[in-house]
Every structure is written in C-alpha cells, then in structure tokens.
DOLO-459688 format. One record per atom (N, C-alpha, C): x, y negated, z negated. Coordinates in steps of 0.02 Angstrom, whole numbers, always signed. Layout:
<dotis>
<doti <X Y Z>>;
...
</dotis>
This chain:
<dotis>
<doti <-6383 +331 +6192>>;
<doti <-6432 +355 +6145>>;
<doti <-6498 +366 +6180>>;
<doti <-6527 +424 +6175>>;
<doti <-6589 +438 +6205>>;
<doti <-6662 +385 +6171>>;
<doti <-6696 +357 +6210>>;
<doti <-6757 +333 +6169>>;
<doti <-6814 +362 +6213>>;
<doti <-6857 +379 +6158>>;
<doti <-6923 +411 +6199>>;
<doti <-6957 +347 +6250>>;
<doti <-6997 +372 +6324>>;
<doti <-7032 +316 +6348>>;
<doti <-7095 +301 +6304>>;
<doti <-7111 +250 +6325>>;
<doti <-7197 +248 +6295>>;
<doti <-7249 +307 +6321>>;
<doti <-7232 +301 +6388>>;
<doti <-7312 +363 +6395>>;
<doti <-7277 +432 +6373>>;
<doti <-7228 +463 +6353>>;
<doti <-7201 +529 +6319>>;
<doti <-7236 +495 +6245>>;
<doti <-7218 +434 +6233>>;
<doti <-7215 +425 +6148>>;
<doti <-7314 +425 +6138>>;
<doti <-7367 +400 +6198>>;
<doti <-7437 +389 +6182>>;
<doti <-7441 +456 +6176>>;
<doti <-7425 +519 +6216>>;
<doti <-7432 +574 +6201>>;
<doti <-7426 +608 +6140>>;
<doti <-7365 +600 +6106>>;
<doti <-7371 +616 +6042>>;
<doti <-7383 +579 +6006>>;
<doti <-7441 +534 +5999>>;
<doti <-7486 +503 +5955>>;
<doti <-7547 +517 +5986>>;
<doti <-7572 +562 +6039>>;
<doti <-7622 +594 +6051>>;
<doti <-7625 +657 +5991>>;
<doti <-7557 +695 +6014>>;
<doti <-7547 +754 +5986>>;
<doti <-7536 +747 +5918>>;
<doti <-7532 +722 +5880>>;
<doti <-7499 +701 +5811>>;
<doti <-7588 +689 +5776>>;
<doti <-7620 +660 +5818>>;
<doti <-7712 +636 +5788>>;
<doti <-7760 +697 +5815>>;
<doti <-7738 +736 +5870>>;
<doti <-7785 +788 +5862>>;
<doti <-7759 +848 +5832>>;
<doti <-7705 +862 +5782>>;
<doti <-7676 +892 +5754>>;
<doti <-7699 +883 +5663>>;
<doti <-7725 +819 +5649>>;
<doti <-7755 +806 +5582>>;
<doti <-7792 +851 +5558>>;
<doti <-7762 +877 +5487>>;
<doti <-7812 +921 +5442>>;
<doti <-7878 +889 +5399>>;
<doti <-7865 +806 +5388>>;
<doti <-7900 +777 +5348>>;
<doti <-7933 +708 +5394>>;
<doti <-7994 +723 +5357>>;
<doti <-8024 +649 +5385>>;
<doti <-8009 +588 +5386>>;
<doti <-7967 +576 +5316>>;
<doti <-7954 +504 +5298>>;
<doti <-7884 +506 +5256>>;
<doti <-7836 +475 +5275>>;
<doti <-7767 +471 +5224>>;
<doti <-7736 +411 +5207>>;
<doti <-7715 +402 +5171>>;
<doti <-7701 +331 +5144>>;
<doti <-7618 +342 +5128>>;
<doti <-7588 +394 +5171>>;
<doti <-7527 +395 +5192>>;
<doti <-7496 +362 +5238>>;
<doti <-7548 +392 +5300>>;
<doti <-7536 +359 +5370>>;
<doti <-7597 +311 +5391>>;
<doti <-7646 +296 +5357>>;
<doti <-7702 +250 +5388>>;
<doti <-7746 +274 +5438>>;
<doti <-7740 +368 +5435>>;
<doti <-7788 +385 +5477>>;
<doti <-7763 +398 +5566>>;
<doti <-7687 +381 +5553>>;
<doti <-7649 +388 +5619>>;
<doti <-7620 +445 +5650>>;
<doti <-7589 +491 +5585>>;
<doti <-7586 +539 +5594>>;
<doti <-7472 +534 +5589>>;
<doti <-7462 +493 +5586>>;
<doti <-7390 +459 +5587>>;
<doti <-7368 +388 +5534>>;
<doti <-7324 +413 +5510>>;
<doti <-7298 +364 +5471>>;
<doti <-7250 +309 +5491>>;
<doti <-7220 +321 +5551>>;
<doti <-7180 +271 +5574>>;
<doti <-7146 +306 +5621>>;
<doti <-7086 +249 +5637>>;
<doti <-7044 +287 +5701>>;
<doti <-6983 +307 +5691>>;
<doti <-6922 +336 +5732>>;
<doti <-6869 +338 +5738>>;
<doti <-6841 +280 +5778>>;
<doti <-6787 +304 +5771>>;
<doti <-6732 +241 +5819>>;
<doti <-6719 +253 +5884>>;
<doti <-6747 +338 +5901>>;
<doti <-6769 +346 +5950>>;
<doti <-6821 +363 +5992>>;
<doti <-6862 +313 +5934>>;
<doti <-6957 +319 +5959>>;
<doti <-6973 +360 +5965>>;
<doti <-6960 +407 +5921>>;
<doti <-6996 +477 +5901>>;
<doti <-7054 +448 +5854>>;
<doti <-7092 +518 +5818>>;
<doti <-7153 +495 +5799>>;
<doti <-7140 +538 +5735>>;
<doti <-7152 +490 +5657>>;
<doti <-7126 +506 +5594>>;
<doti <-7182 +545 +5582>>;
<doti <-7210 +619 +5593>>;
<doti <-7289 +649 +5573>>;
<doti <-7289 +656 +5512>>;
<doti <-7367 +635 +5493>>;
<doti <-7383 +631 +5418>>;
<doti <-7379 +712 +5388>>;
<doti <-7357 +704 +5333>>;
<doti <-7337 +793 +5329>>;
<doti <-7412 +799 +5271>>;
<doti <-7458 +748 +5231>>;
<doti <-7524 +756 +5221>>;
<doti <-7566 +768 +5270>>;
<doti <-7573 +761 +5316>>;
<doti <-7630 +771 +5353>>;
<doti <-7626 +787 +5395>>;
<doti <-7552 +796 +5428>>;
<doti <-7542 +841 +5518>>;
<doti <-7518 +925 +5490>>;
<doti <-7573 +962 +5543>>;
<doti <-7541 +1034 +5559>>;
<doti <-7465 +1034 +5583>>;
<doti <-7408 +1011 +5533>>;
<doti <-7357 +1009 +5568>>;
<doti <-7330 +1061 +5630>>;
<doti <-7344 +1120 +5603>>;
<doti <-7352 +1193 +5661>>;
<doti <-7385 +1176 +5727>>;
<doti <-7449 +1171 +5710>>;
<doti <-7468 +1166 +5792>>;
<doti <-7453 +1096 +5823>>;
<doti <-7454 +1056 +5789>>;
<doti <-7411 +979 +5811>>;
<doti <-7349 +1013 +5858>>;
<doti <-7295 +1027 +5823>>;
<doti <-7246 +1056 +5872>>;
<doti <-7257 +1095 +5940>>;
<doti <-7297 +1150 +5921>>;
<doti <-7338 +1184 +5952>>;
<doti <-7353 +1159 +6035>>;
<doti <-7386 +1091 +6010>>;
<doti <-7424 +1065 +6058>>;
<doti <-7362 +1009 +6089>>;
<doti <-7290 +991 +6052>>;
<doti <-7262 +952 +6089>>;
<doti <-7202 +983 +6124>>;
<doti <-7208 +1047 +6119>>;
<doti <-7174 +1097 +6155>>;
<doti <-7197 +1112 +6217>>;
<doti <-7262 +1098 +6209>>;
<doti <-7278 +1132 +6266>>;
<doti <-7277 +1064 +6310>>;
<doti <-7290 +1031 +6307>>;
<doti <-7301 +947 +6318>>;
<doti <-7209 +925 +6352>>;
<doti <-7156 +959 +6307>>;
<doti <-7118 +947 +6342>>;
<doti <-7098 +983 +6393>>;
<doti <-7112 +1035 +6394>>;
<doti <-7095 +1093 +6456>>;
<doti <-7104 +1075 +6518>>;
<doti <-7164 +1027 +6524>>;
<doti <-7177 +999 +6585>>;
<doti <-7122 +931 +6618>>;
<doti <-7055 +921 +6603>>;
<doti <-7031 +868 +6587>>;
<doti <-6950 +896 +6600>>;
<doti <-6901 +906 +6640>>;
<doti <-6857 +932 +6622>>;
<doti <-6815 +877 +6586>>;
<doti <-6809 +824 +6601>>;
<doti <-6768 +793 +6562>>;
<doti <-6803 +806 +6508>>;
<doti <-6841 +771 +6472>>;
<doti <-6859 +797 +6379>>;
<doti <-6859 +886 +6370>>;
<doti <-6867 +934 +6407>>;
<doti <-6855 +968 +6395>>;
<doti <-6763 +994 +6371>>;
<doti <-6729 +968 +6410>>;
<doti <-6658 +951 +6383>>;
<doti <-6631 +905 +6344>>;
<doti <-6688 +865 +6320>>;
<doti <-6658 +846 +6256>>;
<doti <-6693 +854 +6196>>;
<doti <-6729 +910 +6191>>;
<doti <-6779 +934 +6144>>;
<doti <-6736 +1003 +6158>>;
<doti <-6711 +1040 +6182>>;
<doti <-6690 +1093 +6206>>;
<doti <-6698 +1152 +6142>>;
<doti <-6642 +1106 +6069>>;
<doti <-6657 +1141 +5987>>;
<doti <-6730 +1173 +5990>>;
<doti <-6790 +1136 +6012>>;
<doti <-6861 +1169 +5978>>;
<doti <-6849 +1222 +5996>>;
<doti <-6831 +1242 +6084>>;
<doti <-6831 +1307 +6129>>;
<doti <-6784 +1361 +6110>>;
<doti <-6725 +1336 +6072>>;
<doti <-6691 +1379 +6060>>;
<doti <-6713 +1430 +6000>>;
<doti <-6737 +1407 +5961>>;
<doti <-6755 +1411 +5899>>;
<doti <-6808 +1464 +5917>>;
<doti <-6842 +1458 +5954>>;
<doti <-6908 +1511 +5981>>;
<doti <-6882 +1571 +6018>>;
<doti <-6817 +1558 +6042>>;
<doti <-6789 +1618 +6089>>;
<doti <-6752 +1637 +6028>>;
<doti <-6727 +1616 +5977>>;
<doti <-6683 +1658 +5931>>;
<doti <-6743 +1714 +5894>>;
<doti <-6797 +1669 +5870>>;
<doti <-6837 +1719 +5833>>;
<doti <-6867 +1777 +5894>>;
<doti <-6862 +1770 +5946>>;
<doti <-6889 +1852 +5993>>;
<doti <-6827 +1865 +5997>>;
<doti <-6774 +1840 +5981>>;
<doti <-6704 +1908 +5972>>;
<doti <-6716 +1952 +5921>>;
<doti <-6728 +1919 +5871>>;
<doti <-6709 +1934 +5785>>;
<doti <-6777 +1986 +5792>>;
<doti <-6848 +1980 +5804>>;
<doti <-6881 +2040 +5819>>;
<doti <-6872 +2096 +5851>>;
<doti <-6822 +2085 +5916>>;
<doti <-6795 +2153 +5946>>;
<doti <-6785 +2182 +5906>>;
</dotis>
C-alpha cells in the first residue's frame, strides 16, 4: 500500500493553505484540510480550498517526483484525455 512521505505530505498542507478562499472556517480550523487518508493524503476542505487550483498546484508539485508521479499518474491522464477530446 502506498503511504505519502511527510515532506510530499508538508507540501500539500502548504498547498492546500495557500489555496484558501476564506479567512476563517470552522470546518477545518483555518487549515485548509479536514483530515487524512490511510494513505496520508490530505482530506481538502471543499469550504474554503480552491479545490481546482489546489490540484493544479499538486500536479505540478508531483511532476517533479517520478515515483509520485506514477502513482498519481490518474490526475495526468485525465488532462491528456481532455486535449484529445478538444482535437
């Protein structure tokens, strides 16, 4: 079973808090995340995170990474299907 490391996982709790639409939430306590996965992923608050550019920004975050890039691989695919479907 894959588990995220910690410094991949501080990253997206960088990215997850400079992604906040709101000043103050009493969803997430201002964190920007509600909790975790079982594979220390990061639960984003869907009140107060740009869920879009959140991704956005952990796409790009994984690219630098080939292992997480292969096991995130779905985000990438998903972006190469929609520049098919525009051809």
């Amino acid at each position: 079973m894959f588990i995220l490391e910690e410094k991949h996982l501080n990253e997206a709790k960088k990215i997850a808090e400079a992604n906040r639409k709101k000043k103050s939430c009493d969803n997430c306590y201002d964190r920007g995340y509600v909790g975790y996965t079982p594979e220390n992923l990061l639960v984003l608050c869907h009140k107060c995170v740009d869920i879009d550019k959140a991704v956005e920004d952990w796409k790009n975050y994984v690219s630098q990474f080939p292992e997480l890039k292969e096991h995130f691989e779905d985000l990438f695919k998903e972006n190469e299907e929609e520049t098919q479907s525009e051809n």
